[in-house]
N, C-alpha and C positions, 0 to 999 in steps of 0.2 A: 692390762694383762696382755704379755705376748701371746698370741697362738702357737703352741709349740709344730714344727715341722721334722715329722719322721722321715727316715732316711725313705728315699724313692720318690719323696713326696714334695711337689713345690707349692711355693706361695707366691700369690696372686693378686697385687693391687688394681682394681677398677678405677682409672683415672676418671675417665669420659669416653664418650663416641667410641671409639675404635682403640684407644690407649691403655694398653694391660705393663703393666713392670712386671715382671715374672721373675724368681729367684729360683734357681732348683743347686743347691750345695755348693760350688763356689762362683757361679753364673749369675751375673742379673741380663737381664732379655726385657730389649723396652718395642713395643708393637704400636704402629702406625702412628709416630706421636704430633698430638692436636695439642697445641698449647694456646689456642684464640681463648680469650672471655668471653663471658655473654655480651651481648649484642656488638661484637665485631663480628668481621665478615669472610668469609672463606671464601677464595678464588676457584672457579670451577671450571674454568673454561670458557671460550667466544662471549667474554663478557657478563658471564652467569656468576651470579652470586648469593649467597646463602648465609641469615645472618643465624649466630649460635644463640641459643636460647639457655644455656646451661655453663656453670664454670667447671673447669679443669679442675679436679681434687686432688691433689699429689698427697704422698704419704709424711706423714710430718718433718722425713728429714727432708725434702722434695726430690725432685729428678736426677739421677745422674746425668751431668756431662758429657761422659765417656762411659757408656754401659761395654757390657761385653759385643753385645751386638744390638742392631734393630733389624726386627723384621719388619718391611713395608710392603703392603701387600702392590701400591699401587701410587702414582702423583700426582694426587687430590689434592685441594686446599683442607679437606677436613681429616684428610690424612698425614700429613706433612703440612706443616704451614710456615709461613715467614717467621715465627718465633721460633718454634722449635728449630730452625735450620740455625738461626744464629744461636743458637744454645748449647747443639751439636759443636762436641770435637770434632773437628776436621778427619780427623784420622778416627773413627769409630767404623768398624765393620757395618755395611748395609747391604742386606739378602734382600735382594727384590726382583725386580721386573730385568729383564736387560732394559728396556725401553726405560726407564726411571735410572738406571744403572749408567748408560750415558749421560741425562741431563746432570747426575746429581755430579758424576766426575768433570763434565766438560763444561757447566756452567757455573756449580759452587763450589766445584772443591773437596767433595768428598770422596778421595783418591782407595780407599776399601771399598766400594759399592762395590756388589758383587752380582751380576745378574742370570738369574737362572731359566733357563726354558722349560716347562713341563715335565718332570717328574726327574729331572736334574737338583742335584742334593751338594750343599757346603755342610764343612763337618769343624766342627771347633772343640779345642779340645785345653783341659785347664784342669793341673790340680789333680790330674786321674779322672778327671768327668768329663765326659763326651755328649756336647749338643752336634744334632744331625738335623740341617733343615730341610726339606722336598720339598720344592715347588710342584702343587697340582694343580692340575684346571680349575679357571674359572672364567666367569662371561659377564659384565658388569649388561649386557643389555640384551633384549631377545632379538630384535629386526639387527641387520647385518651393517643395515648402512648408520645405524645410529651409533655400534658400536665403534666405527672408524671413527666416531668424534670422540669418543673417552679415551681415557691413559690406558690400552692394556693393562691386566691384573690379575694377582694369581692368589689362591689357596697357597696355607702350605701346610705340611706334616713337620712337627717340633719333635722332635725324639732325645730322651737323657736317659743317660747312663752310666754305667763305669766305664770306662778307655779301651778296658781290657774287652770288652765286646757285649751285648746283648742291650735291651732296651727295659728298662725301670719305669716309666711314663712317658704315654704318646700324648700329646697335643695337638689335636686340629684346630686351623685357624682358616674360616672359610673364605675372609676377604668382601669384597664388596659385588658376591655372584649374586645370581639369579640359580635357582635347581635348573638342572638340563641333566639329557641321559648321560652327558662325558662322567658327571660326579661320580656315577655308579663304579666307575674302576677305581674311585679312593677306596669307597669299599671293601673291593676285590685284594686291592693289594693292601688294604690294612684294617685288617678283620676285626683290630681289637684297640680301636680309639677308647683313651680314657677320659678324655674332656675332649667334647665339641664346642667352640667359641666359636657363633652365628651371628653374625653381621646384618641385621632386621633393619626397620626402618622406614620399611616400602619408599624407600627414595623417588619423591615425582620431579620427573623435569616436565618443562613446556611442552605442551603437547599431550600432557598424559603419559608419558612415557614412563612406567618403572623401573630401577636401577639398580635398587636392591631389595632382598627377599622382606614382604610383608607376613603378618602373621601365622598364613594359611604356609606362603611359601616353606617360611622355616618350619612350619613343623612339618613338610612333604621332606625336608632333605634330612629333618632327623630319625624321617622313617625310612629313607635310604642309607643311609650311613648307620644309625641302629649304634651313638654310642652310649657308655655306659654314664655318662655324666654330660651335663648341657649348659654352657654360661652364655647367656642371651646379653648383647653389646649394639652400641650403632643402633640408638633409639632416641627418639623424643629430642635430641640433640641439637638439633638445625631446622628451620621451617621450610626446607621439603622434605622432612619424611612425614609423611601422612601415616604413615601405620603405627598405631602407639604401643607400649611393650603390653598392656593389656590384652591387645589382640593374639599375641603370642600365647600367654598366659591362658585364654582361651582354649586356644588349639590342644596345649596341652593338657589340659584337663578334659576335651574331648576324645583325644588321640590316646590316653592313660599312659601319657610319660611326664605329668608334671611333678612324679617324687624322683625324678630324676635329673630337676632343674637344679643349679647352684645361684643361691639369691645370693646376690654380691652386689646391694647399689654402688652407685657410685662414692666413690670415699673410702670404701670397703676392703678389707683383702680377704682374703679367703684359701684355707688349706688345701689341695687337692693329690690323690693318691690313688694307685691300683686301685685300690678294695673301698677306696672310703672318702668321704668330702668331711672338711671341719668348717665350723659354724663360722657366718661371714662377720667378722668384727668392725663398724665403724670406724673412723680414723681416728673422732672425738670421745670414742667410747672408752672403759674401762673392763668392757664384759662383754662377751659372746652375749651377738644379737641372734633371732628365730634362721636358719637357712631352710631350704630343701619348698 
């Protein structure tokens, strides 16, 4: 059975890790895509490697080639990887980093990269429908000097709508942060997130080091941000993230926002809207499975 999708309202396949395909009317939007199997291995830098514990679930027709655009928060191996790059059309828009925005035009070829600096917005527009991406902070690590070893990486704010002007659904997409006070001005200047998409995972490097938000973390940034709906990503997926999505789950049953998660396993898509979420349907399914 299809999920039907009202107008304003997009749908949402949960590939894996950090990988959403998102349709909103005549746009599909493909987000950080990890295309590795289980136990291959994601390049992460200075020789750091990370094997995947989980397969890529595409949706039965599978991925596009040439989506409308990719958001990439950042150039990770468990964000972008060797598959996915050869799979990519050349010519596919890519909203990212500038730092990712140079290597992807100056070493592979992907002459749309388009790279944004904090709270710098691309605007695409198709059909009468207007996607609007912001780039907003974010901080892959706490200590200063370890962040010089990572890829730079950003948040971003997804906005759709009609052409003609105003916004129908915002989408946050928090990337691979840590909370810190910067978050507090997405807030500010976007008062009225309708899905937050959180990037968990408690990612450890050598040394102890965390990289992305564990369970306690994410639920501090959805009590900062305060949005009306939450799809937890970027879990269980690779063997450093130490923080399992359980712990999240936790949090929010502590914190009393867990009727405001959207359960979307992976394989899953899932409707989302202003006012309302639709039940997350399996890929292999033929019926709305339990959400919320």
């Amino acid at each position: 059975m299809t999920v039907p999708v009202p107008d304003g309202a997009a749908e949402i396949h949960f590939v894996g890790n950090a990988t959403l395909l998102l349709r909103y009317g005549p746009f599909t939007l493909l987000t950080d895509p990890n295309y590795l199997h289980r136990g291959q291995f994601a390049h992460l830098g200075y020789g750091l490697l990370s094997r995947r514990l989980t397969d890529p679930l595409p949706p039965p027709g599978g991925l596009p080639r040439a989506p409308d655009a990719v958001v990439l928060s950042h150039l990770h191996g468990d964000h972008w990887d060797r598959i996915a790059q050869r799979s990519l059309d050349r010519g596919v828009p890519v909203v990212t980093t500038p730092h990712a925005s140079r290597r992807l035009q100056g070493l592979y070829g992907f002459h749309r990269a388009t790279g944004l600096a904090s709270w710098q917005s691309h605007d695409l527009l198709k059909d009468g429908t207007a996607v609007r991406v912001t780039s907003v902070p974010a901080i892959h690590a706490g200590p200063k000097a370890l962040r010089r070893l990572l890829p730079p990486v950003m948040g971003s704010v997804v906005e759709f709508g009609p052409a003609s002007g105003g916004t129908a659904l915002r989408i946050y997409l928090s990337g691979d942060t840590l909370p810190f006070d910067g978050l507090r001005e997405v807030a500010e200047r976007f008062p009225d997130i309708h899905l937050a998409v959180l990037h968990l995972g408690g990612t450890k490097l050598p040394g102890g080091f965390v990289v992305t938000m564990d369970g306690r973390q994410g639920g501090d940034l959805v009590d900062m941000l305060d949005p009306a709906l939450v799809l937890p990503v970027h879990y269980d997926d690779y063997t450093v993230m130490k923080s399992p999505l359980a712990a999240f789950l936790d949090e929010a049953e502590k914190r009393g926002f867990r009727s405001r998660l959207v359960r979307c396993p992976r394989g899953s898509r899932v409707v989302v809207g202003p006012g309302a979420k639709v039940n997350a349907v399996p890929a292999s399914a033929g019926r709305a499975s339990g959400a919320g």
